[in-house]
C-alpha positions as CSV (number, residue, x, y, z in Angstrom):
1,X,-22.6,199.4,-185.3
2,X,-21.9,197.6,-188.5
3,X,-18.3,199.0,-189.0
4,X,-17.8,197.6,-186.0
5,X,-19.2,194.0,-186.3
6,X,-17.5,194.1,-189.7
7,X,-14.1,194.9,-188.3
8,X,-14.6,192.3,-185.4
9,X,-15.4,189.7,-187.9
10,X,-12.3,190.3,-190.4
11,X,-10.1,191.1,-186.8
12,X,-11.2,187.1,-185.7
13,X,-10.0,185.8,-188.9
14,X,-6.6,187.0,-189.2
15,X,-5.9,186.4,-184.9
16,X,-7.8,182.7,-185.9
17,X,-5.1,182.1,-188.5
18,X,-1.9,183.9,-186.4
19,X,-2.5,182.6,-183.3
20,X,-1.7,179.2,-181.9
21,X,-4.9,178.3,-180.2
22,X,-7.5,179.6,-182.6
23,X,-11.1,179.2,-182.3
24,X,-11.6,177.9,-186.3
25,X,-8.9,177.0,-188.6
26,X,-10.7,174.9,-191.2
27,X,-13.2,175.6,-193.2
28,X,-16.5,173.5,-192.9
29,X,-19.8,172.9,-194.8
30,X,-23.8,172.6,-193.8
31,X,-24.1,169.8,-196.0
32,X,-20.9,167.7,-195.6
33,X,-21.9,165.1,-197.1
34,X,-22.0,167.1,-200.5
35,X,-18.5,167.2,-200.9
36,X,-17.3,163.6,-200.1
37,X,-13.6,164.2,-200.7
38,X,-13.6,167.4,-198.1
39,X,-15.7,164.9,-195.4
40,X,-13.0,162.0,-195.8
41,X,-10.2,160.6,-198.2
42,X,-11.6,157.3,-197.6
43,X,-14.9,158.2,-200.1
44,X,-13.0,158.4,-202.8
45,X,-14.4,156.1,-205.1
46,X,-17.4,155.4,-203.0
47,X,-20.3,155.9,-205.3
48,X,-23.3,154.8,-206.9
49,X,-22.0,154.1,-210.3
50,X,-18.6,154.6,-212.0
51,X,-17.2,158.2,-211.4
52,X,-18.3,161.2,-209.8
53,X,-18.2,164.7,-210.0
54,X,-19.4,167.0,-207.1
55,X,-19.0,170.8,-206.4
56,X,-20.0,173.0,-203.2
57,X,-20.2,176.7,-202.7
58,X,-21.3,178.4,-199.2
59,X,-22.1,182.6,-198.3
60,X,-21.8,183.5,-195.2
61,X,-22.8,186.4,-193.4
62,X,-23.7,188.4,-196.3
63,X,-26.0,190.0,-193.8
64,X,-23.6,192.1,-191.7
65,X,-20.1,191.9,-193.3
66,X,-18.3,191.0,-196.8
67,X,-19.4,187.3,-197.6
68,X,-17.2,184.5,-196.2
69,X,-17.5,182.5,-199.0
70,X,-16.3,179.1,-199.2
71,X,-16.4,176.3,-202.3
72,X,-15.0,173.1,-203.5
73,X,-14.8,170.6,-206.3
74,X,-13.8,167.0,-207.0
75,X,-13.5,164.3,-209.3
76,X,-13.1,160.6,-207.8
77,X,-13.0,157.4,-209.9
78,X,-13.2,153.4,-209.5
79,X,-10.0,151.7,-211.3
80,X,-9.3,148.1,-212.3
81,X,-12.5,146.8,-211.2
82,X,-12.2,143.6,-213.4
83,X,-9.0,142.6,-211.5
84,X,-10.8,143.7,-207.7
85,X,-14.0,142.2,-208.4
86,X,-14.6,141.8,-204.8
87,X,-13.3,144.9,-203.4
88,X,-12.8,148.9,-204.5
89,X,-10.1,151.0,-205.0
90,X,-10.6,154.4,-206.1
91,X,-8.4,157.9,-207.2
92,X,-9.7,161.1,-207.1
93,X,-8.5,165.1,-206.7
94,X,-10.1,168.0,-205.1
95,X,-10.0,171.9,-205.2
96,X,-10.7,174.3,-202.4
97,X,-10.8,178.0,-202.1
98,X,-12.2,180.3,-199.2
99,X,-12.2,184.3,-199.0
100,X,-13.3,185.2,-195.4
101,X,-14.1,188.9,-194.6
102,X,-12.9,192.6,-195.5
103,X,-9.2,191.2,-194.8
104,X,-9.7,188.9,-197.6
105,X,-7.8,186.8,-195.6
106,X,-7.7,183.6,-198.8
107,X,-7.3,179.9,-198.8
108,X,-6.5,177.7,-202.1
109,X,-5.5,174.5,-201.7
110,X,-5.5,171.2,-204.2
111,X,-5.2,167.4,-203.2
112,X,-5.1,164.4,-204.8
113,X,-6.3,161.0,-202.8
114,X,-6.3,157.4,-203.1
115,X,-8.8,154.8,-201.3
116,X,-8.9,151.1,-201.2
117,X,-12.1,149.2,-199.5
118,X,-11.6,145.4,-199.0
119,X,-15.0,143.7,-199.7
120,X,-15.5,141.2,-196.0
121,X,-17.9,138.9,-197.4
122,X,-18.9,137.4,-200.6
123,X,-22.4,139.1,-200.5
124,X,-20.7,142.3,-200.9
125,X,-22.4,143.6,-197.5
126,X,-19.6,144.7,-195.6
127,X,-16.6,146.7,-196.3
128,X,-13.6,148.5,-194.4
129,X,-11.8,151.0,-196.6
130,X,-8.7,152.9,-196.1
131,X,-7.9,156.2,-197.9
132,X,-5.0,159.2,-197.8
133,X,-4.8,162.5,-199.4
134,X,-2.3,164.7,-200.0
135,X,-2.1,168.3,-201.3
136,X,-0.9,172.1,-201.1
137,X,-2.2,174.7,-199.7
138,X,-1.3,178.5,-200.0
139,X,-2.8,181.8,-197.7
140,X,-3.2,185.0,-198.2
141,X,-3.8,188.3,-196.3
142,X,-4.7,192.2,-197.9
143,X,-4.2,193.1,-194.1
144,X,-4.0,196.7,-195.6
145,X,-7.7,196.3,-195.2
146,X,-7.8,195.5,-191.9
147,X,-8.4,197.6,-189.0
148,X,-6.2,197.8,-185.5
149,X,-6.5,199.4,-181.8
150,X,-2.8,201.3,-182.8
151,X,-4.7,203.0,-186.2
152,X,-7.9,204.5,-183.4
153,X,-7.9,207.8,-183.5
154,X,-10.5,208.1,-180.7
155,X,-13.5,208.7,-182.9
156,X,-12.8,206.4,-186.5
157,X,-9.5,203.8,-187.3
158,X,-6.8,205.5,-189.4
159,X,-6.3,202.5,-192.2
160,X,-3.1,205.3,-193.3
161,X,-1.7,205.3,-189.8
162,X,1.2,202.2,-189.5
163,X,-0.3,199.3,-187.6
164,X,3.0,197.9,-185.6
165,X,2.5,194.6,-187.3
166,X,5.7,192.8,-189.1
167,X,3.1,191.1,-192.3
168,X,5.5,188.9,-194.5
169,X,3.7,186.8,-197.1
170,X,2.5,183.6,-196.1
171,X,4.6,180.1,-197.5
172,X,2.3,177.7,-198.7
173,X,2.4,174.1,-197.0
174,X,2.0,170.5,-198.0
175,X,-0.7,169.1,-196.3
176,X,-2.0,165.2,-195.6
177,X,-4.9,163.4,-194.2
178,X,-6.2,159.8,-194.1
179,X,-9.8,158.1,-193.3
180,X,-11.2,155.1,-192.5
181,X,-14.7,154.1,-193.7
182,X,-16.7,151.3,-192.9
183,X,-19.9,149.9,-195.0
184,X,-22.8,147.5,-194.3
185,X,-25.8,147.0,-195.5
186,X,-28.7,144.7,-193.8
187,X,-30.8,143.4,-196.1
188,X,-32.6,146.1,-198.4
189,X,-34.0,148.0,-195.6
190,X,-30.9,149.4,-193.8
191,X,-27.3,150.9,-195.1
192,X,-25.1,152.1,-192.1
193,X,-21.7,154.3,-193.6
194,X,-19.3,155.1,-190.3
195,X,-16.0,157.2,-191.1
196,X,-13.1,158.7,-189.2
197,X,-10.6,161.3,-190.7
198,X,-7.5,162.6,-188.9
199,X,-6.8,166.1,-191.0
200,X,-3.2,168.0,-190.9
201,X,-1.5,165.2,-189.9
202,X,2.0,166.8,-190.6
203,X,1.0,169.7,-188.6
204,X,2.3,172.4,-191.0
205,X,3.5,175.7,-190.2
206,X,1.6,178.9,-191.0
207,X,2.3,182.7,-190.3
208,X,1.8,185.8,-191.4
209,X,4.5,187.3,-189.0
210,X,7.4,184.7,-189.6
211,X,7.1,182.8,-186.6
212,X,7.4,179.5,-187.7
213,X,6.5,177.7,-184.0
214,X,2.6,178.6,-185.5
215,X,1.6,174.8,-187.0
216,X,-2.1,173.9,-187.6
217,X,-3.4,171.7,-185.7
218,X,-4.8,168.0,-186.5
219,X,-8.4,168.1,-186.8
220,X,-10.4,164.9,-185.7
221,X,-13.6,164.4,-187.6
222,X,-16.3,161.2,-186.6
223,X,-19.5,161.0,-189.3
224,X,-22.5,158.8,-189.7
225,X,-24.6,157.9,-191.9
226,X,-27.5,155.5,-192.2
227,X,-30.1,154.8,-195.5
228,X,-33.0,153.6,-193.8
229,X,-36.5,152.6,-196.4
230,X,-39.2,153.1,-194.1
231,X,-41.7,151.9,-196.4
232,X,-42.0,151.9,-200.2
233,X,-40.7,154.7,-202.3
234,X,-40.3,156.6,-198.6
235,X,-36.3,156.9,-197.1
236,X,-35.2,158.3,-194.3
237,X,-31.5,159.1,-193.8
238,X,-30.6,160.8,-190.6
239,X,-26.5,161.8,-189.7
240,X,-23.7,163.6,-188.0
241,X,-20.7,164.8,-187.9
242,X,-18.5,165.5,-184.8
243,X,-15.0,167.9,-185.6
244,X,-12.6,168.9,-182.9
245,X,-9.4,170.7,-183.6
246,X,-7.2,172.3,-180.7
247,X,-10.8,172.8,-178.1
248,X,-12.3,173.5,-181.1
249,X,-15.8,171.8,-181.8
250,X,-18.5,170.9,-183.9
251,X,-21.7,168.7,-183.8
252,X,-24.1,168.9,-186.7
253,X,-27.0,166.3,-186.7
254,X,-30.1,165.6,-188.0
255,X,-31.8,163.5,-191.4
256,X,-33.9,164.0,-194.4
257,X,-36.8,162.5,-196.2
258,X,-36.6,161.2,-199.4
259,X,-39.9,159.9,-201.7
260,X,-38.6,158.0,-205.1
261,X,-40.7,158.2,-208.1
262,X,-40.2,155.6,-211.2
263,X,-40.5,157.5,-214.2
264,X,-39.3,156.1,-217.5
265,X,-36.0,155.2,-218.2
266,X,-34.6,156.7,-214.9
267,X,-36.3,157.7,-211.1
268,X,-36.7,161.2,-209.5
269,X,-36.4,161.8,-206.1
270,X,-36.9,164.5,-204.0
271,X,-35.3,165.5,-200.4
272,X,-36.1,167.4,-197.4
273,X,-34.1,167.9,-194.2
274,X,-33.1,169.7,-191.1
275,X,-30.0,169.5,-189.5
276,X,-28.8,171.5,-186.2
277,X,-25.6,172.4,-185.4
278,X,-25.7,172.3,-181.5
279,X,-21.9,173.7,-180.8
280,X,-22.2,177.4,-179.7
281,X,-26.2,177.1,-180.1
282,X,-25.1,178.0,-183.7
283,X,-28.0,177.2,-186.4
284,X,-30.7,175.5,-187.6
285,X,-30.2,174.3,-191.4
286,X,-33.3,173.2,-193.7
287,X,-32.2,171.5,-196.8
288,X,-33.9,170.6,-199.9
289,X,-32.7,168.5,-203.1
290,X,-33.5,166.7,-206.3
291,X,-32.3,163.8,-208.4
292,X,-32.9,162.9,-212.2
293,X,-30.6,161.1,-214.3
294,X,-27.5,160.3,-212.0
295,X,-27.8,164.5,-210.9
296,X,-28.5,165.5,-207.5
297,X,-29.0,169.3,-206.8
298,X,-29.0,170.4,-203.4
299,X,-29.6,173.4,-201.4
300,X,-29.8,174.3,-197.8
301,X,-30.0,177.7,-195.6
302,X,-28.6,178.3,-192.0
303,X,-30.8,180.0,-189.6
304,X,-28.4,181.9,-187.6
305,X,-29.4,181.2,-183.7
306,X,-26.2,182.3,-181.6
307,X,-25.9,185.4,-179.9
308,X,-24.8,186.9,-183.0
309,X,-28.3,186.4,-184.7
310,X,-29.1,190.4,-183.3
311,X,-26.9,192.0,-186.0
312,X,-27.6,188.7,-188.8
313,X,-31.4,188.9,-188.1
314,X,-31.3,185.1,-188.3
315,X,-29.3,185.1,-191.6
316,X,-26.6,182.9,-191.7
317,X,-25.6,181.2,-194.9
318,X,-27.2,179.3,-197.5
319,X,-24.8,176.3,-199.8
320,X,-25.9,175.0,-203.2
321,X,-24.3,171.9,-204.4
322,X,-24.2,169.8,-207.4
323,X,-23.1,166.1,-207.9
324,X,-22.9,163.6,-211.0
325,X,-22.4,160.1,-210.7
326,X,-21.5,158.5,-214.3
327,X,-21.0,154.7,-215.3
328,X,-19.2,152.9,-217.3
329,X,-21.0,149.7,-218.7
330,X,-18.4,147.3,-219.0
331,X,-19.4,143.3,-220.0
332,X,-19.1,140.5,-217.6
333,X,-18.5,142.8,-214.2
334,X,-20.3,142.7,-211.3
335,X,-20.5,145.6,-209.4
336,X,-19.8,145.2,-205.4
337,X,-23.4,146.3,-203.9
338,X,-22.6,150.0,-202.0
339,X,-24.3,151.0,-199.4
340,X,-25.8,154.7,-200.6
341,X,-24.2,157.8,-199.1
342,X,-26.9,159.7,-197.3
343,X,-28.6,162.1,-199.4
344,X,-30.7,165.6,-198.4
Protein backbone atom coordinates (compact mmCIF):
# COMPACT_ATOMS: atom_id res chain seq x y z
CA UNK A 1 0.00 0.00 0.00
CA UNK A 2 2.77 2.43 0.50
CA UNK A 3 4.55 1.65 -2.92
CA UNK A 4 1.60 2.61 -4.22
CA UNK A 5 0.70 5.98 -2.49
CA UNK A 6 4.40 6.70 -3.11
CA UNK A 7 4.19 6.13 -6.79
CA UNK A 8 0.79 8.06 -7.01
CA UNK A 9 2.34 10.96 -5.27
CA UNK A 10 5.74 11.20 -7.50
CA UNK A 11 3.14 10.15 -10.74
CA UNK A 12 0.93 13.60 -9.72
CA UNK A 13 3.99 15.62 -9.74
CA UNK A 14 5.50 15.00 -12.96
CA UNK A 15 1.50 14.91 -14.99
CA UNK A 16 1.13 18.43 -12.52
CA UNK A 17 4.24 19.83 -14.24
CA UNK A 18 3.56 18.17 -18.09
CA UNK A 19 0.21 18.79 -18.34
CA UNK A 20 -1.61 22.01 -19.28
CA UNK A 21 -4.29 22.15 -16.66
CA UNK A 22 -2.49 20.95 -13.57
CA UNK A 23 -3.91 20.79 -10.17
CA UNK A 24 -0.56 22.71 -8.36
CA UNK A 25 2.14 24.29 -10.22
CA UNK A 26 3.63 26.58 -7.59
CA UNK A 27 4.91 25.93 -4.63
CA UNK A 28 3.34 27.49 -1.37
CA UNK A 29 4.01 27.89 2.28
CA UNK A 30 1.89 27.49 5.83
CA UNK A 31 3.28 30.55 7.04
CA UNK A 32 3.35 32.95 4.00
CA UNK A 33 3.95 35.68 5.63
CA UNK A 34 7.52 34.27 6.64
CA UNK A 35 8.88 34.73 3.42
CA UNK A 36 7.72 38.27 2.28
CA UNK A 37 9.49 38.30 -1.11
CA UNK A 38 7.67 34.68 -2.13
CA UNK A 39 4.05 36.37 -0.72
CA UNK A 40 4.59 39.63 -2.96
CA UNK A 41 7.29 41.82 -4.81
CA UNK A 42 5.63 44.78 -3.40
CA UNK A 43 7.28 43.89 0.45
CA UNK A 44 10.40 44.44 -0.57
CA UNK A 45 11.60 46.88 1.67
CA UNK A 46 8.72 46.72 3.89
CA UNK A 47 10.18 46.25 7.31
CA UNK A 48 10.61 47.21 10.73
CA UNK A 49 14.00 48.67 10.58
CA UNK A 50 16.58 49.02 7.79
CA UNK A 51 17.23 45.59 6.04
CA UNK A 52 15.97 42.24 6.37
CA UNK A 53 17.03 38.83 6.02
CA UNK A 54 14.41 35.91 6.16
CA UNK A 55 14.65 32.17 5.24
CA UNK A 56 11.84 29.30 5.07
CA UNK A 57 12.13 25.60 4.83
CA UNK A 58 8.92 23.13 4.71
CA UNK A 59 8.68 18.74 4.81
CA UNK A 60 6.08 17.39 3.49
CA UNK A 61 4.72 14.15 3.65
CA UNK A 62 7.66 12.52 5.27
CA UNK A 63 4.93 10.26 6.61
CA UNK A 64 4.07 8.16 3.52
CA UNK A 65 6.55 9.07 0.68
CA UNK A 66 10.12 10.82 0.11
CA UNK A 67 9.83 14.46 1.69
CA UNK A 68 8.50 17.24 -0.60
CA UNK A 69 10.67 19.68 0.63
CA UNK A 70 10.44 23.16 -0.18
CA UNK A 71 12.71 26.41 1.09
CA UNK A 72 13.58 29.94 0.43
CA UNK A 73 15.74 32.87 1.20
CA UNK A 74 15.85 36.65 0.79
CA UNK A 75 17.60 39.76 1.42
CA UNK A 76 15.45 43.12 0.90
CA UNK A 77 16.78 46.66 1.70
CA UNK A 78 15.54 50.43 2.01
CA UNK A 79 17.72 52.89 -0.35
CA UNK A 80 18.14 56.70 -0.36
CA UNK A 81 15.96 57.28 2.45
CA UNK A 82 17.43 60.84 3.06
CA UNK A 83 16.27 61.89 -0.45
CA UNK A 84 12.45 59.93 0.01
CA UNK A 85 11.95 61.03 3.40
CA UNK A 86 8.30 60.68 2.92
CA UNK A 87 7.98 57.58 0.99
CA UNK A 88 10.07 53.98 0.49
CA UNK A 89 11.74 52.41 -2.10
CA UNK A 90 13.27 49.19 -1.51
CA UNK A 91 15.63 46.29 -3.57
CA UNK A 92 15.88 43.03 -2.62
CA UNK A 93 16.65 39.25 -4.20
CA UNK A 94 15.32 35.89 -3.39
CA UNK A 95 16.35 32.10 -3.72
CA UNK A 96 14.00 29.19 -4.09
CA UNK A 97 14.44 25.53 -4.39
CA UNK A 98 11.89 22.55 -4.16
CA UNK A 99 12.54 18.65 -4.47
CA UNK A 100 9.00 16.90 -4.67
CA UNK A 101 8.83 13.08 -4.40
CA UNK A 102 10.83 9.80 -5.54
CA UNK A 103 10.85 11.58 -9.22
CA UNK A 104 12.90 14.27 -7.67
CA UNK A 105 11.11 16.16 -9.97
CA UNK A 106 13.46 19.93 -8.80
CA UNK A 107 12.77 23.57 -8.87
CA UNK A 108 15.66 26.38 -8.50
CA UNK A 109 14.87 29.60 -9.22
CA UNK A 110 16.44 33.27 -8.29
CA UNK A 111 14.82 36.80 -8.57
CA UNK A 112 15.69 40.05 -7.99
CA UNK A 113 12.77 42.75 -7.13
CA UNK A 114 12.32 46.37 -6.77
CA UNK A 115 9.39 48.21 -4.75
CA UNK A 116 8.53 51.81 -4.37
CA UNK A 117 5.59 52.89 -1.69
CA UNK A 118 4.43 56.64 -2.06
CA UNK A 119 3.80 57.92 1.60
CA UNK A 120 -0.29 59.60 1.08
CA UNK A 121 -0.21 61.78 3.98
CA UNK A 122 2.27 63.67 6.02
CA UNK A 123 1.54 61.50 9.21
CA UNK A 124 3.06 58.71 7.44
CA UNK A 125 -0.37 56.60 7.92
CA UNK A 126 -1.07 55.62 4.60
CA UNK A 127 0.76 54.19 1.79
CA UNK A 128 0.22 52.50 -1.80
CA UNK A 129 3.34 50.70 -2.95
CA UNK A 130 4.09 49.19 -6.20
CA UNK A 131 6.78 46.39 -6.73
CA UNK A 132 8.11 43.86 -9.75
CA UNK A 133 10.39 40.95 -9.70
CA UNK A 134 12.13 39.22 -12.11
CA UNK A 135 14.11 36.03 -12.10
CA UNK A 136 15.10 32.46 -13.67
CA UNK A 137 13.95 29.51 -13.04
CA UNK A 138 15.25 25.94 -14.10
CA UNK A 139 13.40 22.13 -13.61
CA UNK A 140 14.43 19.06 -13.40
CA UNK A 141 13.15 15.38 -13.61
CA UNK A 142 15.24 11.77 -12.55
CA UNK A 143 12.09 10.26 -14.30
CA UNK A 144 14.21 7.05 -14.28
CA UNK A 145 12.73 6.84 -10.89
CA UNK A 146 9.43 7.08 -11.74
CA UNK A 147 7.01 4.34 -12.18
CA UNK A 148 4.40 3.87 -15.35
CA UNK A 149 1.22 1.63 -16.28
CA UNK A 150 3.57 0.42 -19.70
CA UNK A 151 6.57 -0.89 -17.00
CA UNK A 152 3.40 -3.25 -14.88
CA UNK A 153 4.14 -6.45 -15.16
CA UNK A 154 0.91 -7.56 -13.55
CA UNK A 155 2.29 -8.22 -10.08
CA UNK A 156 5.25 -5.22 -9.45
CA UNK A 157 6.48 -2.11 -12.14
CA UNK A 158 9.57 -3.04 -14.25
CA UNK A 159 11.69 0.46 -13.63
CA UNK A 160 14.15 -1.60 -16.54
CA UNK A 161 11.26 -2.04 -18.97
CA UNK A 162 11.12 1.32 -21.49
CA UNK A 163 8.37 3.60 -20.41
CA UNK A 164 7.14 5.06 -24.05
CA UNK A 165 7.84 8.52 -22.88
CA UNK A 166 10.07 11.02 -25.14
CA UNK A 167 11.97 12.90 -21.66
CA UNK A 168 14.24 15.80 -23.03
CA UNK A 169 15.71 18.01 -20.39
CA UNK A 170 13.74 20.76 -19.29
CA UNK A 171 14.96 24.73 -20.62
CA UNK A 172 14.94 26.96 -17.89
CA UNK A 173 12.61 30.25 -18.21
CA UNK A 174 12.68 33.90 -17.23
CA UNK A 175 9.94 34.53 -15.02
CA UNK A 176 8.21 38.04 -13.74
CA UNK A 177 5.64 39.08 -11.21
CA UNK A 178 4.39 42.39 -9.76
CA UNK A 179 2.33 43.48 -6.46
CA UNK A 180 0.53 46.08 -5.10
CA UNK A 181 0.46 46.76 -1.39
CA UNK A 182 -1.44 49.07 0.54
CA UNK A 183 -0.69 50.39 4.30
CA UNK A 184 -2.60 52.13 7.06
CA UNK A 185 -2.44 52.45 10.27
CA UNK A 186 -5.33 53.95 12.70
CA UNK A 187 -4.04 55.38 15.56
CA UNK A 188 -1.84 52.93 17.75
CA UNK A 189 -4.50 50.40 18.04
CA UNK A 190 -4.99 49.08 14.42
CA UNK A 191 -2.40 48.38 11.26
CA UNK A 192 -4.34 47.02 8.19
CA UNK A 193 -1.62 45.60 5.28
CA UNK A 194 -3.80 44.48 1.93
CA UNK A 195 -1.67 43.05 -1.16
CA UNK A 196 -2.35 41.70 -4.59
CA UNK A 197 0.31 39.77 -6.69
CA UNK A 198 -0.20 38.65 -10.36
CA UNK A 199 2.72 35.68 -10.64
CA UNK A 200 4.02 34.24 -14.20
CA UNK A 201 2.97 37.02 -15.89
CA UNK A 202 4.95 36.12 -19.13
CA UNK A 203 3.41 32.83 -19.05
CA UNK A 204 6.59 30.76 -19.80
CA UNK A 205 6.82 27.61 -21.44
CA UNK A 206 7.77 24.34 -19.64
CA UNK A 207 8.04 20.64 -20.77
CA UNK A 208 9.64 17.70 -20.24
CA UNK A 209 8.43 16.24 -23.65
CA UNK A 210 9.31 19.24 -26.03
CA UNK A 211 6.01 20.49 -26.48
CA UNK A 212 6.41 24.00 -26.21
CA UNK A 213 2.37 24.93 -26.30
CA UNK A 214 2.78 23.79 -22.17
CA UNK A 215 3.11 27.58 -20.49
CA UNK A 216 2.48 28.08 -16.78
CA UNK A 217 -0.13 29.70 -15.91
CA UNK A 218 -0.58 33.23 -14.05
CA UNK A 219 -1.25 32.79 -10.56
CA UNK A 220 -3.51 35.41 -8.69
CA UNK A 221 -2.76 35.79 -5.09
CA UNK A 222 -5.13 38.29 -2.58
CA UNK A 223 -3.52 38.53 1.34
CA UNK A 224 -4.50 40.34 4.45
CA UNK A 225 -3.18 41.40 7.18
CA UNK A 226 -4.20 43.35 10.27
CA UNK A 227 -2.02 44.29 13.77
CA UNK A 228 -4.64 44.71 16.09
CA UNK A 229 -3.42 45.72 20.28
CA UNK A 230 -6.23 44.39 22.12
CA UNK A 231 -5.03 45.64 25.28
CA UNK A 232 -1.59 46.29 26.67
CA UNK A 233 1.39 44.12 25.86
CA UNK A 234 -1.56 41.71 24.21
CA UNK A 235 -1.84 41.63 19.93
CA UNK A 236 -3.89 39.90 17.97
CA UNK A 237 -3.11 39.59 14.28
CA UNK A 238 -5.46 37.48 12.28
CA UNK A 239 -4.93 36.90 8.04
CA UNK A 240 -5.39 35.21 4.75
CA UNK A 241 -4.43 34.46 1.77
CA UNK A 242 -6.46 33.51 -1.37
CA UNK A 243 -4.32 31.85 -4.59
CA UNK A 244 -5.88 30.72 -7.82
CA UNK A 245 -4.03 29.51 -10.81
CA UNK A 246 -5.69 27.73 -13.89
CA UNK A 247 -9.12 26.31 -11.24
CA UNK A 248 -6.59 25.87 -8.96
CA UNK A 249 -7.26 27.27 -5.35
CA UNK A 250 -6.24 28.11 -2.02
CA UNK A 251 -7.66 29.82 1.20
CA UNK A 252 -5.58 29.77 4.32
CA UNK A 253 -6.99 31.86 7.20
CA UNK A 254 -6.75 32.40 10.65
CA UNK A 255 -4.54 34.81 13.45
CA UNK A 256 -2.12 34.58 16.28
CA UNK A 257 -1.64 35.98 19.68
CA UNK A 258 1.15 37.83 20.64
CA UNK A 259 2.13 39.04 24.56
CA UNK A 260 5.30 41.70 24.45
CA UNK A 261 7.47 41.75 27.41
CA UNK A 262 10.00 44.85 28.00
CA UNK A 263 13.15 43.51 29.07
CA UNK A 264 16.22 45.69 29.06
CA UNK A 265 17.67 47.09 26.19
CA UNK A 266 15.25 45.26 23.72
CA UNK A 267 11.41 43.38 24.13
CA UNK A 268 10.61 39.60 23.72
CA UNK A 269 7.62 38.44 22.36
CA UNK A 270 6.04 35.40 22.05
CA UNK A 271 3.35 33.99 19.38
CA UNK A 272 0.75 31.53 19.03
CA UNK A 273 -1.56 30.68 16.14
CA UNK A 274 -3.81 28.52 14.11
CA UNK A 275 -4.53 28.83 10.70
CA UNK A 276 -6.86 26.51 8.38
CA UNK A 277 -6.46 25.89 5.08
CA UNK A 278 -10.17 25.28 3.94
CA UNK A 279 -9.47 24.32 0.00
CA UNK A 280 -9.83 20.46 -0.36
CA UNK A 281 -10.61 20.34 3.66
CA UNK A 282 -6.76 20.28 3.63
CA UNK A 283 -5.23 21.05 7.24
CA UNK A 284 -5.25 22.59 10.25
CA UNK A 285 -1.79 24.52 11.07
CA UNK A 286 -0.73 25.52 14.78
CA UNK A 287 2.14 27.93 14.80
CA UNK A 288 4.38 29.17 17.44
CA UNK A 289 7.23 31.91 17.45
CA UNK A 290 9.64 34.08 19.36
CA UNK A 291 11.32 37.52 19.06
CA UNK A 292 14.49 38.95 20.85
CA UNK A 293 16.75 41.37 19.43
CA UNK A 294 15.31 42.22 15.88
CA UNK A 295 15.06 37.91 15.51
CA UNK A 296 11.91 36.15 15.01
CA UNK A 297 11.88 32.32 14.96
CA UNK A 298 8.94 30.65 13.87
CA UNK A 299 7.55 27.27 13.65
CA UNK A 300 4.35 25.68 12.66
CA UNK A 301 2.94 21.99 11.85
CA UNK A 302 0.11 20.91 9.42
CA UNK A 303 -2.38 18.52 10.68
CA UNK A 304 -3.20 16.66 7.62
CA UNK A 305 -7.27 16.50 7.46
CA UNK A 306 -8.17 15.54 3.71
CA UNK A 307 -8.97 12.24 2.62
CA UNK A 308 -5.47 11.49 2.45
CA UNK A 309 -5.00 11.80 6.28
CA UNK A 310 -5.61 7.53 6.29
CA UNK A 311 -2.16 6.75 4.89
CA UNK A 312 -0.46 10.34 6.64
CA UNK A 313 -2.07 9.50 10.07
CA UNK A 314 -2.71 13.34 10.34
CA UNK A 315 0.94 14.14 9.38
CA UNK A 316 1.29 16.72 7.04
CA UNK A 317 4.24 19.06 7.23
CA UNK A 318 5.86 21.12 9.63
CA UNK A 319 8.04 24.78 8.32
CA UNK A 320 10.64 26.55 10.52
CA UNK A 321 11.53 29.99 9.61
CA UNK A 322 13.93 32.60 10.56
CA UNK A 323 13.91 36.38 9.97
CA UNK A 324 16.41 39.50 10.92
CA UNK A 325 15.49 42.83 10.60
CA UNK A 326 18.74 45.23 10.95
CA UNK A 327 19.07 49.16 11.14
CA UNK A 328 21.06 51.49 10.14
CA UNK A 329 21.19 54.59 12.54
CA UNK A 330 21.66 57.41 10.36
CA UNK A 331 21.49 61.31 11.88
CA UNK A 332 18.70 63.61 11.07
CA UNK A 333 16.25 60.91 9.33
CA UNK A 334 12.98 60.26 10.23
CA UNK A 335 11.69 57.04 9.58
CA UNK A 336 8.13 56.83 7.76
CA UNK A 337 5.89 54.96 10.62
CA UNK A 338 5.20 51.16 8.98
CA UNK A 339 2.47 49.48 9.71
CA UNK A 340 3.90 45.82 11.25
CA UNK A 341 3.62 42.76 8.98
CA UNK A 342 1.54 40.27 10.85
CA UNK A 343 3.60 38.07 12.93
CA UNK A 344 2.83 34.17 14.32
Amino acid sequence: MKFFTRLTLSVLAFVGLITNKAVAQDIHFSMFYASPLNLNPALTGVNECTYRVAGIYRNQWRSISTPFTTYSASFDIKLLQTKLPNDIFGVGAMFVGDKSGDGKLSMNSGMISAAFHKGLDKDHKHFLGIGIQLGYTQKSLKWQQLAFPSQFSGNDFDLAQSNGENFQKAKGYFDLQAGLLHQSTFGDAVGMMTGFTVYHLAQPKESFIGDKKYKLPMRFTVHEGLHIKAMKNFYVNPNFIFQYQNKAMELNFGTSFEYHIMVPKSEVVASLGGWYRATGNDAAIISAGLEYAHVRGLFAYDINVSSLKAASGNRGAFEIALIYNGCFKQKKLSYPILVPCPMM
